[in-house]
Every structure is written in structure tokens, then in C-alpha cells.
C-alpha positions as CSV (number, residue, x, y, z in Angstrom):
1,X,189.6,-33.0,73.4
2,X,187.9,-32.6,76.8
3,X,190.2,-34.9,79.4
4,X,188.1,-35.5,82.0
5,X,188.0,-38.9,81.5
6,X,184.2,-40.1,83.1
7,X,182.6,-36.9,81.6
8,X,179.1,-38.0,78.9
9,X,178.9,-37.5,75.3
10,X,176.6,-34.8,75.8
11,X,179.5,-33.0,78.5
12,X,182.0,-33.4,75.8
13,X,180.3,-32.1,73.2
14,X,179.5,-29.3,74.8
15,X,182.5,-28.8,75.8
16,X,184.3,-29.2,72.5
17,X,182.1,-26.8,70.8
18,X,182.2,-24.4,73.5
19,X,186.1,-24.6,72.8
20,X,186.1,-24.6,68.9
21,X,184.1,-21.6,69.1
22,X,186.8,-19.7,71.1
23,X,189.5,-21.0,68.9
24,X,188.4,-19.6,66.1
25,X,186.7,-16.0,66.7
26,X,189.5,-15.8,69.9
27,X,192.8,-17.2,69.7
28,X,193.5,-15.2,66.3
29,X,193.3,-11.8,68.1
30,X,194.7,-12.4,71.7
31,X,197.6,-10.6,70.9
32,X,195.8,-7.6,69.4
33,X,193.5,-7.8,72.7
34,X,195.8,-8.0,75.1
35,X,197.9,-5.0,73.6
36,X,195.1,-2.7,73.5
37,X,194.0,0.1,75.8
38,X,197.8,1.0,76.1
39,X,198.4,-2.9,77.6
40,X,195.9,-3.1,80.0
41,X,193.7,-5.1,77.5
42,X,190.2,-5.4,76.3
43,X,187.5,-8.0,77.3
44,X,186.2,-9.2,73.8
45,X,182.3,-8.8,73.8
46,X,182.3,-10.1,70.3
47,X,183.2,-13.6,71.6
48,X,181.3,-13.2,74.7
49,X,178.2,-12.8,73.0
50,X,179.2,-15.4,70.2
51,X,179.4,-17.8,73.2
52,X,176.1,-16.5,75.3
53,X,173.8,-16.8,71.7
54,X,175.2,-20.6,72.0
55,X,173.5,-20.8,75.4
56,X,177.2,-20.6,77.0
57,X,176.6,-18.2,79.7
58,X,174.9,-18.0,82.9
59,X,174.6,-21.4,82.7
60,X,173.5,-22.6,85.8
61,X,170.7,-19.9,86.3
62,X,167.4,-22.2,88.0
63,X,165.3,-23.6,85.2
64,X,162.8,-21.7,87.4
65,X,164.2,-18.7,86.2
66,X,164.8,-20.0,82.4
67,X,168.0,-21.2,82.6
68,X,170.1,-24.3,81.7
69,X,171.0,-25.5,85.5
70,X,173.6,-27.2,84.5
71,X,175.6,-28.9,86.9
72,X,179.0,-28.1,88.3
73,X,181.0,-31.1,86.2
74,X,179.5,-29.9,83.2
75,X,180.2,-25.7,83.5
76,X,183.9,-26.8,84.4
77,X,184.4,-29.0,81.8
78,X,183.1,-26.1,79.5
79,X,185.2,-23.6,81.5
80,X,188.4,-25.8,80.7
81,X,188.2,-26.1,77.4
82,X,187.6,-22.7,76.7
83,X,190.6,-21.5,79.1
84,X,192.8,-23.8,76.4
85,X,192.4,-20.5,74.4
86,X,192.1,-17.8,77.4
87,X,191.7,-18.6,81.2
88,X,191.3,-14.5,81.6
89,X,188.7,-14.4,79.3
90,X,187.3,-18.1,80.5
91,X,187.8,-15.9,84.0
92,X,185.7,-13.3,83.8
93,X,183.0,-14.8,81.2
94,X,182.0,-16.8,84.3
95,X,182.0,-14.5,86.5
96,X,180.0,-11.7,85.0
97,X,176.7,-14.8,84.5
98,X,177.4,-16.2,87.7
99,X,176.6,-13.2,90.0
100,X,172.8,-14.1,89.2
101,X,172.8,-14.8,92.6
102,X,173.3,-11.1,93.8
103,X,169.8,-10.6,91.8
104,X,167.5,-13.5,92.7
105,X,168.5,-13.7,96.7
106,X,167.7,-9.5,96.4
107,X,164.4,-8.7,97.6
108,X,163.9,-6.7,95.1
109,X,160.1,-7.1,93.3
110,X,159.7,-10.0,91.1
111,X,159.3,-8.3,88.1
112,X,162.6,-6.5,88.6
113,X,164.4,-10.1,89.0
114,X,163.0,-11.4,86.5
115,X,163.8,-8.1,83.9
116,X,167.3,-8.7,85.3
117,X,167.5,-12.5,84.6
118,X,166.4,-12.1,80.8
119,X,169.1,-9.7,79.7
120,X,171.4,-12.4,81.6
121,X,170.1,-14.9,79.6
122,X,170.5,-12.8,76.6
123,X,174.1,-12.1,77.6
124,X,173.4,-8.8,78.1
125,X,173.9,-8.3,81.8
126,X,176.5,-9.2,84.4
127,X,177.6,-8.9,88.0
128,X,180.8,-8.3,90.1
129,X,181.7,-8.8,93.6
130,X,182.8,-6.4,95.6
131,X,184.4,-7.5,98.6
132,X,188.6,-6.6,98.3
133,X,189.6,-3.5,99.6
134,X,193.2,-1.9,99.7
135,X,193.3,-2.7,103.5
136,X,190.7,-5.5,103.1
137,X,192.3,-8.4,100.9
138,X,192.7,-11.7,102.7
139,X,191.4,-10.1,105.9
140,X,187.7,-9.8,104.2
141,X,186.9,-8.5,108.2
142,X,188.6,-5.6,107.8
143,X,186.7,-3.8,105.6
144,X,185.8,0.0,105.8
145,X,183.1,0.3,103.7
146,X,179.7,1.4,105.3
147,X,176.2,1.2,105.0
148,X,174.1,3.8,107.2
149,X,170.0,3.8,106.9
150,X,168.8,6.9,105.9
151,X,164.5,6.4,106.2
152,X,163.8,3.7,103.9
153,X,167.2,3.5,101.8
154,X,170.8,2.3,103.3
155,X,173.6,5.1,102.1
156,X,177.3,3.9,101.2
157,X,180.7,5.1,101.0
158,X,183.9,3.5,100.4
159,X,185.9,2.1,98.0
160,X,186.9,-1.2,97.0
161,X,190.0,-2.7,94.7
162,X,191.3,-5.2,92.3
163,X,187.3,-6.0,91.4
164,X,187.2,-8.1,88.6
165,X,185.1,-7.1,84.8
166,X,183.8,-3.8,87.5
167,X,184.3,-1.9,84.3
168,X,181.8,-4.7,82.4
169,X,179.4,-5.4,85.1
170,X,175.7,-3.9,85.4
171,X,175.3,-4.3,89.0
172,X,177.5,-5.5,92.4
173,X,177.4,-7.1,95.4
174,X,178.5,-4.9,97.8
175,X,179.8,-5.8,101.4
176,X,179.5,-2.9,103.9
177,X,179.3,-3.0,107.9
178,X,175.6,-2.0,108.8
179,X,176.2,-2.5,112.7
180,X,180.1,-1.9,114.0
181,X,179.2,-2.4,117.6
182,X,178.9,-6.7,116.8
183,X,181.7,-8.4,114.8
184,X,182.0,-8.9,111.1
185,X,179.3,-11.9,110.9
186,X,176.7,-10.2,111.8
187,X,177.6,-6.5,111.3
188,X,178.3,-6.8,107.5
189,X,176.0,-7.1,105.1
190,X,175.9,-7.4,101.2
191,X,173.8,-5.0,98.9
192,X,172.8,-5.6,95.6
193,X,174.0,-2.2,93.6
194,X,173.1,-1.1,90.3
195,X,175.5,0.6,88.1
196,X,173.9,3.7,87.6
197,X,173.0,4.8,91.0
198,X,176.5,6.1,91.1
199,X,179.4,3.4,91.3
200,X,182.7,5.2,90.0
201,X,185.1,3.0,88.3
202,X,188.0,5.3,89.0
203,X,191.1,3.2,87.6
204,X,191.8,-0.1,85.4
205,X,194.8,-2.2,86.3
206,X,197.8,-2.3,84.6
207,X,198.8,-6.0,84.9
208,X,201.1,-8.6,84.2
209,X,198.8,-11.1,82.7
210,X,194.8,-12.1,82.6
211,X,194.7,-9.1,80.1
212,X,191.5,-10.0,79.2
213,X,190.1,-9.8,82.9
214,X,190.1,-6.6,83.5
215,X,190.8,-5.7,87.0
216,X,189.4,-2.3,88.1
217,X,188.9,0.2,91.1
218,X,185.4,1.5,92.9
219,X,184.1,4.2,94.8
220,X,181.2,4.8,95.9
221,X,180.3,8.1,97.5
222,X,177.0,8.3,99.0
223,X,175.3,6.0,96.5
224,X,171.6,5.2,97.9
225,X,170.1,1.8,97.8
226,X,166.4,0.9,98.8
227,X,166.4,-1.3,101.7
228,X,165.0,-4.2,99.2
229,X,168.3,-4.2,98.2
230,X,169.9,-6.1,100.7
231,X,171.5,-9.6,99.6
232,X,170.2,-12.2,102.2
233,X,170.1,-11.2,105.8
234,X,170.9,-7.5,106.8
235,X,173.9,-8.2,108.6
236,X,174.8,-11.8,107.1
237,X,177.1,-10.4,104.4
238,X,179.9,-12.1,105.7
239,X,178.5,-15.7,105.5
240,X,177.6,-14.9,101.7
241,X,181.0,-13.9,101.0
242,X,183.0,-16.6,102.3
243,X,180.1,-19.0,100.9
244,X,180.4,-17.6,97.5
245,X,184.4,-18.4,97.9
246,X,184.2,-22.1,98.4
247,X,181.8,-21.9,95.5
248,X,184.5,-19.8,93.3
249,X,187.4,-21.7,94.5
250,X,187.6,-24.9,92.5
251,X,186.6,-23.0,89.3
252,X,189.5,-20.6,89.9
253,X,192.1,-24.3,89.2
254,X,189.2,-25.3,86.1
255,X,190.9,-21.9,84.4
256,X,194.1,-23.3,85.7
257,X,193.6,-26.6,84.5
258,X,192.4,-25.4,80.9
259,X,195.7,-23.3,80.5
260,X,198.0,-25.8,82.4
261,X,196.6,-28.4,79.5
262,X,196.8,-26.2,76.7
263,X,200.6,-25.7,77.8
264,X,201.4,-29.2,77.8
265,X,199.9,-29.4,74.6
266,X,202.5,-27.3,73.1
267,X,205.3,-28.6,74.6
268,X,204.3,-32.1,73.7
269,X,203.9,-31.5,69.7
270,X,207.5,-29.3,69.9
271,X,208.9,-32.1,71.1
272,X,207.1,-34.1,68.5
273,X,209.1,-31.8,65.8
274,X,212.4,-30.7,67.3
275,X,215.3,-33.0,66.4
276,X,218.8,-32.7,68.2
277,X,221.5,-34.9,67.9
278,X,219.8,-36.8,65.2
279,X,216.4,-37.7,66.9
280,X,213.2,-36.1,67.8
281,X,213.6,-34.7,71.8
282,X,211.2,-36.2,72.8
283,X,213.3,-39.3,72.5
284,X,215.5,-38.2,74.7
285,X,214.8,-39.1,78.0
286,X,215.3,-35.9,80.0
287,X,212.6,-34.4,77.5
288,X,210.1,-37.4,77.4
289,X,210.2,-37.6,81.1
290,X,210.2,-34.4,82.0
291,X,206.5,-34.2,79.7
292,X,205.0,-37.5,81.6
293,X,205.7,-35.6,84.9
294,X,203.9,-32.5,83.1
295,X,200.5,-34.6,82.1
296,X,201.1,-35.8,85.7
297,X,200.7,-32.8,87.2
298,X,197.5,-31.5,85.3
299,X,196.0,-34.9,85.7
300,X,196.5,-34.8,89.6
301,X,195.3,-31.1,90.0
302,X,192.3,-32.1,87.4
303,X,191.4,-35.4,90.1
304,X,191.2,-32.6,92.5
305,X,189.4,-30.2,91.0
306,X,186.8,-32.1,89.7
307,X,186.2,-34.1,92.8
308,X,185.2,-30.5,94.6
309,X,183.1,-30.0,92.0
310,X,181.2,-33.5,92.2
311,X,181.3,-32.8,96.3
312,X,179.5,-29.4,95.2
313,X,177.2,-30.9,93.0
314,X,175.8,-33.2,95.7
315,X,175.0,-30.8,98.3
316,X,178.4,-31.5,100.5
317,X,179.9,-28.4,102.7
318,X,182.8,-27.6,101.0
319,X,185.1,-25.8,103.1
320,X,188.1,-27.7,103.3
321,X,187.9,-29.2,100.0
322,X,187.5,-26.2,98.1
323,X,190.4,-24.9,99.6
324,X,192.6,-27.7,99.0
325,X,191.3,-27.5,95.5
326,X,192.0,-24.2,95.0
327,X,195.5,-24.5,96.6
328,X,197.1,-27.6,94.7
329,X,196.1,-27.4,91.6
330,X,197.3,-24.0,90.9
331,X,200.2,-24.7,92.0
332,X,200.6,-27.5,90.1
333,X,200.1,-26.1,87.2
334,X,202.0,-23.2,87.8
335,X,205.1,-25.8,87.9
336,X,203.6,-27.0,84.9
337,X,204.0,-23.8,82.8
338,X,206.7,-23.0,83.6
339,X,208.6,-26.5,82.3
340,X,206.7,-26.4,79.8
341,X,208.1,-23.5,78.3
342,X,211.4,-24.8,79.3
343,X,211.2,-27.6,76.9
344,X,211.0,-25.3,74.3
345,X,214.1,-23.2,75.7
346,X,214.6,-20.2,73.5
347,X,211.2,-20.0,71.5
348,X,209.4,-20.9,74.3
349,X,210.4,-17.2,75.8
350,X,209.2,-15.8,72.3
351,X,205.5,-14.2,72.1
352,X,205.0,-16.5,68.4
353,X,204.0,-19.2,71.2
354,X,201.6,-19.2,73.6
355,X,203.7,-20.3,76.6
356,X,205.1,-16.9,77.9
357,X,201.7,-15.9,78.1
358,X,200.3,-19.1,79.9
359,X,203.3,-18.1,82.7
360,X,201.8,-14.6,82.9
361,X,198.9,-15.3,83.5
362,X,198.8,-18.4,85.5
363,X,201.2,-16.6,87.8
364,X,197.6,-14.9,89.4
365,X,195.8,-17.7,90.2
366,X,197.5,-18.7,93.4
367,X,196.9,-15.1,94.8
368,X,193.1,-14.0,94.4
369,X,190.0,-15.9,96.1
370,X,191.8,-16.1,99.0
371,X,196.0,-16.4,98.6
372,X,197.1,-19.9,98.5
373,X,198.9,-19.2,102.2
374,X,194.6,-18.0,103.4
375,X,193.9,-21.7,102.2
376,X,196.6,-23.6,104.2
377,X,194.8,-21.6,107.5
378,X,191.9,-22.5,106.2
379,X,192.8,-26.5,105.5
380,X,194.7,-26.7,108.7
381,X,191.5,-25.1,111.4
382,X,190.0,-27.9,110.2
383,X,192.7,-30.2,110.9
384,X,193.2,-29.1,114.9
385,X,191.1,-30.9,117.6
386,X,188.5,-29.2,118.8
387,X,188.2,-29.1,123.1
């Protein structure tokens, strides 16, 4: 059952099918999926393409362009239900259709969008972003990654890290400085790179959870790009990136949200069944309490969240907001899988529930998009006076 209390019929029912859809052809197999590859994972295109045939993915390409359009409320609503199953897989679903963007603001021929957009459409084409490097993470201005004309084409070289779906993804954006002798917002500038013009995925990421996101390594070594390819503004990168954050931001706690939910779920039907001392715990005050304060929490963070997305929807700079949405609700929901499992003490620690896996992979989501640490600088520059 979708929670978002003021959502439509229509927003539920999307929702809920987008959900029972996952439940069925997913949930079954996460534990053969995230063991696989040696335990880095593997992103299930079966379910992917179950979901995109529904009209599930890139779903708020332009009606321009073919697409749905839909609105903020209504993608995270879907997003949350289907990160009750998997938020990793919910993760990178979203962000493989959402990089549209990276195509349409190109100025690449029309034609060429418009090949692009129908295989999106189809499900059968998706982006990455390529921003993080290994000196590069919160500090987006420190990139080394370069971009030097060469006639009519711009040549690049560097490498780039922790990229999620780069080993899914048909094209990037990729930020490179095209002018080192201004700073980073105006010397940095995002390309729109295809695949097979020569970006290496040289490692996948072993990681602790989100083992259905895979997390991967590029280089590029003098991969050429026509000069049609640049995202925007030559030398506007910088503003895309940090725009495409605030976007990203309050989705990153919908995944959250979906998870945090799905956890309390769990706990709250244990308790439901377990008896001690004669009674079911739930009766027992430190239990039944301790499950109010859990709903609590994912309520609160879900207020949040969704009021970001509604500021989004209407056109409203996001900025502070998206960071404050970003930074509360995953940590409340953090707190919230992690008592969560406690309620089930013992079997709560056991793989035959979901919990352990929640913690693992809810443990990420105060760390990428910016660390929740980059979003109290961010929240608090826009609390000083300006002189």
C-alpha cells in the first residue's frame, strides 16, 4: 500500500502495480542476484524490461519527445514502492531513464535525439553520470579530467570512479575542464559520450550492499567527441552538475523511504507473531513503542521528501531544500533499519529476512550525491547573512 497519504487513485495505482510487479518477478531471486558475479551482483534486465514494457521507465521524458511526463510526486511514489522490494535496483532503474537529459540538451542532430529517445522509451537505452573521481568526490571542482579541441572534435582523458550502472549505460555525461586558466564554473564542461567511442569500464565494485547497483570504474584515453557533443554551454558543466544534484537528491531518501517502509513492515508483523512471556511483543510496551517511533520516523523523512518533490514540481529553486531532504531522511531511516532488525533480535541478523540486507544497503545512502556532511555546508551558506 502506497503511504503517501494525499497521493490520486490513479498515483496509487500506479504505484501498487509498479510494486506487485517487482514483488513477484524480483524479490524471489535477490538472493541469487546479489550473490552472483562472485558477490558483486547483477542488475536484473529481466525485471527492468518487465517494468519499462509497463511504461515504467524513463518516465518523465517530454510528451514532446513521446514520453509520459509524469510529475515528480507521481515517479517517487512509484520509486518507493518498488524500493519495498530493492532500493539498489529502484536506484539504478531511475537512473539509467533519467539521463535523457544528457541526449536532448546535446546538440547533436535531431534525428540522432530522437533515435536515442526511442530505444529509451523501449527500455533499451540508458545513461550514467560521470562526475566522481578518486580525487574528485565531494569536491566536484577538483576534477582532472580534460577536454582539449582538436579541429572540430574535443579529445578526453581521465578517469572517473564509483559511477553508477557505467557497466549498463549506452552513453555518459562527462565533466572535463575545457579552459583551466578560469575557475571550475566556467572552465568545466559536460559532454555527451557514447559507449563505443572508447569508454573503458576497467573495474566493478565489490560492495557492501546496493548489489544490484552496480558501481563501476572509467577511463577514457583519448576518446574523441564532435564538438555537437557538448551538454549545454561549453564551459557550463559545472552548473549542470550541481543542478542535476538538487534534482537527484530527494529521490536518493524516495529509495530510502521505500526500504525504511518495507523494514518497518517486517518488524511490525514479527511482532504481530512473536509471543514472550505469554503475549504477543508487541504488547509489550518497549516493543510497541519502540515500532510507533519507527512509522514515526519514515513518516517524518516521507513529509520531507515529498515536500521537495512538490517544491520541484512547481518550478521552485531547490537548493536548500533538496539538501535538507536528502540529509534527514536518510538518516532517519538509517535509524529506522537498524531498530528494526533489533526487534527481531536473533533472526533479524539471519539472511531468511530481509532486514540485514535493508542495513547494508541503506548504510550508502547518506554518502553518495553529495555526503550528508556536503549538505549541512550546503543548508548552512544559505543560512549566513549575506554583507
Amino acid at each position: 500500500m502506497v503511504e503517501y497519504l494525499l497521493a490520486t487513485d490513479e498515483q496509487r495505482e500506479l504505484a501498487e502495480i509498479a510494486g506487485a510487479i517487482c514483488e513477484k518477478e524480483l524479490r524471489p531471486r535477490l538472493e541469487e542476484l546479489e550473490e552472483a558475479n562472485g558477490g558483486v551482483g547483477e542488475y536484473p534486465w529481466d525485471v527492468h524490461h518487465k517494468l519499462a514494457e509497463s511504461g515504467y521507465y524513463a518516465m518523465n521524458i517530454p510528451q514532446d519527445w513521446g514520453g509520459l511526463d509524469l510529475d515528480n510526486v507521481t515517479r517517487g511514489l512509484i520509486f518507493e514502492e518498488i524500493s519495498k522490494t530493492d532500493c539498489g535496483f529502484a536506484f539504478s532503474f531511475r537512473g539509467l531513464g533519467d539521463k535523457f537529459n544528457l541526449i536532448i540538451n546535446s546538440h547533436i542532430p535531431q534525428d540522432e535525439k530522437r533515435a536515442w529517445i526511442d530505444r529509451m522509451l523501449e527500455g533499451k537505452a540508458g545513461g550514467a553520470f560521470g562526475l566522481t573521481e578518486a580525487e574528485a568526490g565531494s569536491d566536484s571542482k577538483a576534477l582532472r579530467t580534460t577536454a582539449v579541441k582538436d579541429g572540430n572534435e574535443w579529445v578526453i582523458n581521465g578517469s572517473k570512479c564509483f559511477i553508477t550502472s557505467g557497466n549498463l549505460a549506452d552513453f555518459f555525461g562527462i565533466f572535463a575542464w575545457t579552459d583551466k586558466s578560469v575557475s571550475a564554473s566556467k572552465g568545466i564542461t559536460c559532454f555527451l559520450v557514447e559507449k563505443e567511442r572508447g569508454v573503458q569500464v576497467t573495474k566493478v565494485e565489490k560492495k557492501m550492499g546496493f548489489k544490484l547497483s552496480p558501481t563501476v570504474e572509467l577511463v577514457l584515453e583519448d576518446v574523441r567527441v564532435p564538438e555537437d557533443h557538448i551538454v549545454g554551454e561549453l564551459g557550463r558543466g559545472f552548473a549542470t552538475a550541481m543542478g542535476s544534484l538538487d534534482v537527484a537528491r530527494p529521490f536518493n531518501s524516495v529509495f530510502a523511504i521505500g526500504a525504511a517502509q518495507r523494514a518497518v513492515d517486517v518488524a511490525r508483523e514479527y511482532a504481530n507473531q512473536r509471543k514472550t512471556f505469554g503475549k504477543f511483543i508487541i504488547e509489550h510496551q518497549a516493543v510497541g513503542f519502540k515500532l510507533a517511533e519507527l512509522q514515526m520516523k519514515v513518516d517524518a523523512a516521507r513529509a520531507l521528501t515529498y515536500y521537495a518533490l512538490v517544491a520541484g514540481d512547481r518550478g521552485i529553486p531547490l537548493g536548500r531544500i533538496a539538501s535538507c531532504a536528502k540529509a534527514e531522511p536518510t538518516e532517519l531511516c538509517q535509524e529506522v533499519a537498524i531498530d528494526a532488525l533489533q526487534i527481531l533480535g536473533g533472526y533479524g541478523y539471519m539472511k531468511e529476512y530481509p532486514l540485514e540486507k535493508i542495513m547494508r544497503d541503506m548504510r550508502l545512502f547518506t554518502i553518495f550525491a553529495g555526503t550528508n556532511e556536503i549538505q549541512r555546508m550546503v543548508i548552512s551558506r544559505f543560512m549566513k547573512d549575506k554583507k
